[in-house]
TIZA-364931 format. One record per residue (C-alpha): residue in one letter; y, x, z negated; residue number from 1. Coordinates in Angstrom, 1 decimal. Layout:
BEGIN
donu = A&yy = Y&xx = X&zz = Z&loba = NUM;
...
This chain:
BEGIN
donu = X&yy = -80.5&xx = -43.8&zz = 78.7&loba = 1;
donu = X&yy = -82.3&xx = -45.1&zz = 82.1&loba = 2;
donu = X&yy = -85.5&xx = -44.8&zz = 83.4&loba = 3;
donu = X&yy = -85.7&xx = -43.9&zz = 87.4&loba = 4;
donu = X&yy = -89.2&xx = -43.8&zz = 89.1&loba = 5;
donu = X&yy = -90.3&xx = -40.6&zz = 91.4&loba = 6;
donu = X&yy = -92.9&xx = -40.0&zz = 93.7&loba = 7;
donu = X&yy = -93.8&xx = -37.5&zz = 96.3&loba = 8;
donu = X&yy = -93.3&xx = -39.4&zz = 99.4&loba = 9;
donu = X&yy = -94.6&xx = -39.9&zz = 103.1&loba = 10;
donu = X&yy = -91.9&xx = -39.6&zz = 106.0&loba = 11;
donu = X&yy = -91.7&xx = -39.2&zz = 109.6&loba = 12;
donu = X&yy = -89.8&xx = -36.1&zz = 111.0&loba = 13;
donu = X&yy = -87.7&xx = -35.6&zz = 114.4&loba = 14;
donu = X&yy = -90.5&xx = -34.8&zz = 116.4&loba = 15;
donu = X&yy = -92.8&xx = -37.5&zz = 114.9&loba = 16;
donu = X&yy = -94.8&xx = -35.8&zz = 112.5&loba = 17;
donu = X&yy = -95.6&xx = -37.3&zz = 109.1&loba = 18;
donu = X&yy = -95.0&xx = -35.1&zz = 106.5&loba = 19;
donu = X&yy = -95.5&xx = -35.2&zz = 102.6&loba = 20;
donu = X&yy = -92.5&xx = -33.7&zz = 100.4&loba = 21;
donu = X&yy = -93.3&xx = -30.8&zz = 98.4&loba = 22;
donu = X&yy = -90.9&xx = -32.7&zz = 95.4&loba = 23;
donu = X&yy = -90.6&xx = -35.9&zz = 93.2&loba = 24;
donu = X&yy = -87.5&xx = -38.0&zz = 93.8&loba = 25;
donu = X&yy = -86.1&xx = -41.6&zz = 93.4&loba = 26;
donu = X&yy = -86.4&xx = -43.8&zz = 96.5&loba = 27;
donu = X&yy = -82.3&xx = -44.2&zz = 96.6&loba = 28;
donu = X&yy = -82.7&xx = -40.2&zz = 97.2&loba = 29;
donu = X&yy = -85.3&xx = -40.5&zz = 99.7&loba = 30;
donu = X&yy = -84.2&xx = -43.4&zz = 101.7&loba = 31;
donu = X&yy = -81.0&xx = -41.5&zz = 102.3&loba = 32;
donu = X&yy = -82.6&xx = -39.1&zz = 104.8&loba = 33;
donu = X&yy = -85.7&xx = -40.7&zz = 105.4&loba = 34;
donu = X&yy = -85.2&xx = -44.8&zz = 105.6&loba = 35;
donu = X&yy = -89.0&xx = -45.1&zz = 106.8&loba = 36;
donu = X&yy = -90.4&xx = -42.9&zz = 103.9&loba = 37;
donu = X&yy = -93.5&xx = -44.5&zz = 101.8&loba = 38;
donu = X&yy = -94.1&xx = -43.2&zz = 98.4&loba = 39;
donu = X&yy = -97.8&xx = -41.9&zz = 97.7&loba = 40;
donu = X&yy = -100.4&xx = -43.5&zz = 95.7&loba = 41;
donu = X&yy = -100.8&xx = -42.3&zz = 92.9&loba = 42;
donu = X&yy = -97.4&xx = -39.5&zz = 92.2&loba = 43;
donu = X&yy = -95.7&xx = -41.8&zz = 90.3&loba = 44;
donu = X&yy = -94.0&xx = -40.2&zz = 87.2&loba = 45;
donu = X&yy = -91.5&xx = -42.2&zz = 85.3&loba = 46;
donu = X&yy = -88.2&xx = -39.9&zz = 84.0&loba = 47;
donu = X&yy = -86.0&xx = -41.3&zz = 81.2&loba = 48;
donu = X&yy = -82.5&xx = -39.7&zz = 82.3&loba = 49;
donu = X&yy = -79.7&xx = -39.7&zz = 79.9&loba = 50;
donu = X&yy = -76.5&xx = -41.6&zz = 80.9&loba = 51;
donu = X&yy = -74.1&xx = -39.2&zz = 78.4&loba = 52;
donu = X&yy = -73.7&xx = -36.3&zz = 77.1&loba = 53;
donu = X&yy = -74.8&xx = -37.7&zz = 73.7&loba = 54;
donu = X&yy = -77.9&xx = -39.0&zz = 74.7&loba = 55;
donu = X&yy = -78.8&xx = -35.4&zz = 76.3&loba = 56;
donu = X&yy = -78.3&xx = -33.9&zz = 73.2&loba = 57;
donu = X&yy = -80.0&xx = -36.3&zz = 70.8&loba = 58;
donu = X&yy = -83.2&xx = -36.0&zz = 73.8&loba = 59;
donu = X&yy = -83.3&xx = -32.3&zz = 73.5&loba = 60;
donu = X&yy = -82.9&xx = -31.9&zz = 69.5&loba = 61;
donu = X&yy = -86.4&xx = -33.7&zz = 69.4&loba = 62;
donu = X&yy = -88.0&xx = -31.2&zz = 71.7&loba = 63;
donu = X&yy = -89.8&xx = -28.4&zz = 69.1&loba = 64;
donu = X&yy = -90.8&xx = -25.9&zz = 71.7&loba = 65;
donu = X&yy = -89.3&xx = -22.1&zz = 70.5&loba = 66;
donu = X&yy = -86.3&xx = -21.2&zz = 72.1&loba = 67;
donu = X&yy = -84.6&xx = -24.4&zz = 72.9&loba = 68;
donu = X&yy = -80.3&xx = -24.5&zz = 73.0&loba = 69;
donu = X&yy = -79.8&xx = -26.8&zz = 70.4&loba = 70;
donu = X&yy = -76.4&xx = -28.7&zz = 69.9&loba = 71;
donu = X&yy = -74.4&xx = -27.1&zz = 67.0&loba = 72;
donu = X&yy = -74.3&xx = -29.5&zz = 64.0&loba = 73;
């Protein structure tokens, strides 16, 4: 499991507006489309993101909200 950082984030469009995105995502994302994006103060939310399937499932069988797929033992 890895841990990726998302913030809502500042950007300049084609006709030289800034804009704010309506959605979290990782720089790499971002800075794919929008090299001269900034992230905004204060959005940060830190996502642990499972690397296998295995790690999915053991993540999810701790979750004890009603009505959660659970992996069959």
């Amino acid at each position: 499991m890895h841990t990726e950082h998302h913030y809502s984030w500042r950007y300049q469009d084609h006709l030289g507006k800034w804009r704010t995105t309506s959605y979290l995502c990782s720089e790499e994302r971002i800075k794919k489309e929008h090299p001269d994006a900034t992230p905004v103060e204060g959005t940060l939310r830190v996502i642990e993101v499972a690397d296998t399937l295995d790690e999915y499932w053991k993540r999810t069988s701790q979750n004890t909200m009603p009505g959660v797929v659970r992996k069959p033992e």
